[in-house]
C-alpha positions in Angstrom: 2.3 -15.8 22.7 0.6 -13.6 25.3 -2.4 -11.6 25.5 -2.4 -8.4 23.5 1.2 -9.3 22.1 2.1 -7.6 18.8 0.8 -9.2 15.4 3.4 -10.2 12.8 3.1 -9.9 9.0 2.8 -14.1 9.1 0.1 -13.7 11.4 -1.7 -11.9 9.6 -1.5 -13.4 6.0 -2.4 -16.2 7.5 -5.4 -14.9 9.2 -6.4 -13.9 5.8 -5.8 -17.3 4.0 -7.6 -18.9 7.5 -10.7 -16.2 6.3 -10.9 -17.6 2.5 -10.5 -20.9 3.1 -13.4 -21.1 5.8 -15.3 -18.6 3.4 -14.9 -20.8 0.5 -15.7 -24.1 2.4 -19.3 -25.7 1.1 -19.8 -26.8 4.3 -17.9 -24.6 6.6 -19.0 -21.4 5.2 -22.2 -21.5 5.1 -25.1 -22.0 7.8 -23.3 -21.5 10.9 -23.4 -19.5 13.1 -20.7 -17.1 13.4 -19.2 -18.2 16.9 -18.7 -21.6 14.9 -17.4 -19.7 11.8 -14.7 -17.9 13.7 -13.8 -21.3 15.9 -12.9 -22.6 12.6 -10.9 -19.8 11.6 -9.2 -20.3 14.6 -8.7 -23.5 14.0 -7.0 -23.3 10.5 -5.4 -20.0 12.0 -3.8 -22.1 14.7 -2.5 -25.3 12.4 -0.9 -23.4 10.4 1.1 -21.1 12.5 0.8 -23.4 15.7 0.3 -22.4 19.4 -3.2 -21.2 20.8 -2.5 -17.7 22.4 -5.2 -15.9 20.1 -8.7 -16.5 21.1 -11.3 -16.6 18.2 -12.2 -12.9 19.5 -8.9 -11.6 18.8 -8.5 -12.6 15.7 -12.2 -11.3 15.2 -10.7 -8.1 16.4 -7.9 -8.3 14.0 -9.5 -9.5 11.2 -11.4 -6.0 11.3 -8.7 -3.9 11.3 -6.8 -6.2 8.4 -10.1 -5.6 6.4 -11.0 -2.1 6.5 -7.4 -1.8 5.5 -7.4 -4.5 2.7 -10.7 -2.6 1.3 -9.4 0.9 1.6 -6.5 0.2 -0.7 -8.6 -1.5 -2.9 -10.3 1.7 -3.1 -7.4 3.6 -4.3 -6.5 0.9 -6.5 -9.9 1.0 -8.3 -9.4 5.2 -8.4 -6.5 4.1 -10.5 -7.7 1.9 -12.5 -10.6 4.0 -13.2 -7.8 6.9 -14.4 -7.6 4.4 -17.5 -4.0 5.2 -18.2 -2.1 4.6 -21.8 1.0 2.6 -21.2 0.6 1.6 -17.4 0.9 -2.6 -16.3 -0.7 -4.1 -13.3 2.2 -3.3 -11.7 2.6 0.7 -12.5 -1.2 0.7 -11.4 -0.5 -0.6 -8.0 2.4 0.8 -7.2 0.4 4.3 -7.7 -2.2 3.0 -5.8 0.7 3.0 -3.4 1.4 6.7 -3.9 -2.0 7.5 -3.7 -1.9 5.5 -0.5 1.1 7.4 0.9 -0.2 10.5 -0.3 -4.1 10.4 1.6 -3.2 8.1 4.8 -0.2 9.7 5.5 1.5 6.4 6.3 2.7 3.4 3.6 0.2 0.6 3.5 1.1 -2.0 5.5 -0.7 -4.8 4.6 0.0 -5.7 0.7 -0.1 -9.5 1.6 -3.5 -9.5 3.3 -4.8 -7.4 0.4 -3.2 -9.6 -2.3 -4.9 -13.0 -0.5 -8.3 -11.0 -0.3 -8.0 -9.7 -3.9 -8.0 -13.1 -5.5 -11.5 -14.5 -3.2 -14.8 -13.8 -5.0 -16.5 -13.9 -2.1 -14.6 -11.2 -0.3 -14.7 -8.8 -3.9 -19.0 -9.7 -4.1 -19.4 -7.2 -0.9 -20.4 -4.1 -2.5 -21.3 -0.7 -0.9 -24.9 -1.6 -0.5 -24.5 -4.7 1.1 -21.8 -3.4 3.4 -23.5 -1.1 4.9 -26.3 -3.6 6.1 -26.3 -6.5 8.5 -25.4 -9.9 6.9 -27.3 -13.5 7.6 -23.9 -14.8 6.2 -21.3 -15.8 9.2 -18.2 -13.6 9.1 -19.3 -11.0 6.5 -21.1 -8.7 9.6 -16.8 -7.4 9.2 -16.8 -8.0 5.5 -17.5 -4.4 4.9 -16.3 -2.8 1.3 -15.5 0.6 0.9 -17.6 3.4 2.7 -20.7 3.6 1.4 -22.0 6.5 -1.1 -23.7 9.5 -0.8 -27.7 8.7 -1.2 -26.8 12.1 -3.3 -25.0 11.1 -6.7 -21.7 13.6 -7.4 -22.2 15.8 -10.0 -20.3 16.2 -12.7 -18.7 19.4 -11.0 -17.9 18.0 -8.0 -16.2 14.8 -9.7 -14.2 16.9 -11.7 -12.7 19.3 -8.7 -12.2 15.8 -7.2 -10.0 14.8 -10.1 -8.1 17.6 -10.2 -7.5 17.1 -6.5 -6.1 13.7 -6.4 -4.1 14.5 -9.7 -2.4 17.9 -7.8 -2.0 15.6 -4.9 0.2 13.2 -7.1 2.0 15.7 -8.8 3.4 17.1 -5.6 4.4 13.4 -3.9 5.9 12.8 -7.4 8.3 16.1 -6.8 8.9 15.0 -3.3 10.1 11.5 -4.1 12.5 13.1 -6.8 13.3 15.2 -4.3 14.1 12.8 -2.1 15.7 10.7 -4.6 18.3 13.7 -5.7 19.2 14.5 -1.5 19.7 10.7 -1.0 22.2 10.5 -4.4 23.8 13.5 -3.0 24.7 12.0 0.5 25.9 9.3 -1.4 28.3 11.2 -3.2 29.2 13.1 -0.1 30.0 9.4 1.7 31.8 8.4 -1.2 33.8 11.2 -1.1 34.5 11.4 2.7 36.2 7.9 2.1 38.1 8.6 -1.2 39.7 11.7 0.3 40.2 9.6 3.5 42.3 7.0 0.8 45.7 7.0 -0.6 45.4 4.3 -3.4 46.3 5.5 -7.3 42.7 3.8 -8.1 40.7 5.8 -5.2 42.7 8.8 -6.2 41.7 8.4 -9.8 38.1 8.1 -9.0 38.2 11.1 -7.1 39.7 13.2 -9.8 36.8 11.9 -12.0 34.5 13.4 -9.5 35.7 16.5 -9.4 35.6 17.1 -12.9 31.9 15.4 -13.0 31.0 18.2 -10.5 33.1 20.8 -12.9 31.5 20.3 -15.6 27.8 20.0 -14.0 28.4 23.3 -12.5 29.3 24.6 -16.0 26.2 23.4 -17.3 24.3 24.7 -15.3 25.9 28.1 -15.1 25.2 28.2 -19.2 21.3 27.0 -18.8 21.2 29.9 -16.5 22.3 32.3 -18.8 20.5 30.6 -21.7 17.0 31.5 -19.2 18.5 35.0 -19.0 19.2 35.7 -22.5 15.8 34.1 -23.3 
């Protein structure tokens, strides 16, 4: 593994496990300095996914990146949460933290499995704001740092609301672009299916194009009837 080479997605989940077990360790984690708290990170690091190509700096490096990632999603999750939604699970609630994601990064987030192993360590969830923003005595939590911190200014009620309404027009319109893109990808299918049907001279493949055709007939009928149902309206 040379210098600078690419990280994988094992890498780094493991990098985050390495981080809350050495965290979480009575005697590791705590009064040392943090050269010694990232030589044992390394060290975990390193059993677990074997070789010794990344030097305790570079996973320092890393582990940076990994965590202004992991907290920024947890920030979107927590927007989410905080909508306080009838109906949704866990689930629904991340995968529009997801959206939300998508929709303000412009990119999917990458790192689901670093997040999920952060998520679930106390320690790593206790780093609010306030304490982010200033230098720790605690090793390893100088790149601990939780969302950006707040205004000294609190939002008004105003401002909150236009907010809101942003994030909510935001997911409205990635909602019609994913059906969007839902409906062009089902049409290409359709289209590939029947490129190969026509391309076919079994009675089965025949019969399955016929039933196309009249599918499409009859959409195109109901359509042209909604249409004049709008007009008459």
């Amino acid at each position: 593994m040379g210098k600078g080479s690419k990280w994988s997605a094992g890498e780094d989940g493991q990098l985050a496990r390495s981080w809350v077990c050495t965290s979480e360790d009575p005697v590791k984690g705590a009064d040392q300095s943090t050269e010694s708290f990232w030589a044992s990170i390394r060290a975990h690091w390193t059993a677990a996914c074997g070789g010794d190509g990344r030097t305790p700096q570079a996973l320092k490096n890393r582990w940076a990146i990994l965590n202004r990632s992991a907290q920024k999603f947890a920030g979107y999750v927590a927007q989410v949460k905080a909508r306080r939604e009838s109906g949704k699970t866990d689930e629904d609630m991340l995968d529009d933290a997801r959206v939300l994601h998508l929709s303000l990064e412009r990119e999917v987030f990458q790192h689901e499995e670093v997040w999920r192993t952060l998520n679930s360590c106390p320690k790593w969830q206790q780093v609010s704001p306030t304490k982010a923003a200033k230098p720790s005595s605690q090793p390893g939590q100088e790149v601990a740092q939780a969302y950006d911190a707040p205004s000294a200014r609190p939002v008004g009620c105003k401002q909150a609301k236009r907010k809101a309404s942003e994030v909510s027009a935001t997911d409205i319109k990635l909602q019609d672009l994913v059906q969007t893109q839902n409906e062009k990808n089902r049409l290409f299918a359709d289209y590939m299916l029947l490129q190969m049907l026509q391309k076919s001279t079994s009675p089965q493949d025949e019969a399955m194009l016929s039933q196309m055709k009249d599918d499409y007939l009859a959409k195109r009928s109901r359509s042209a009837k909604a249409c004049e149902d709008e007009e008459v309206v």
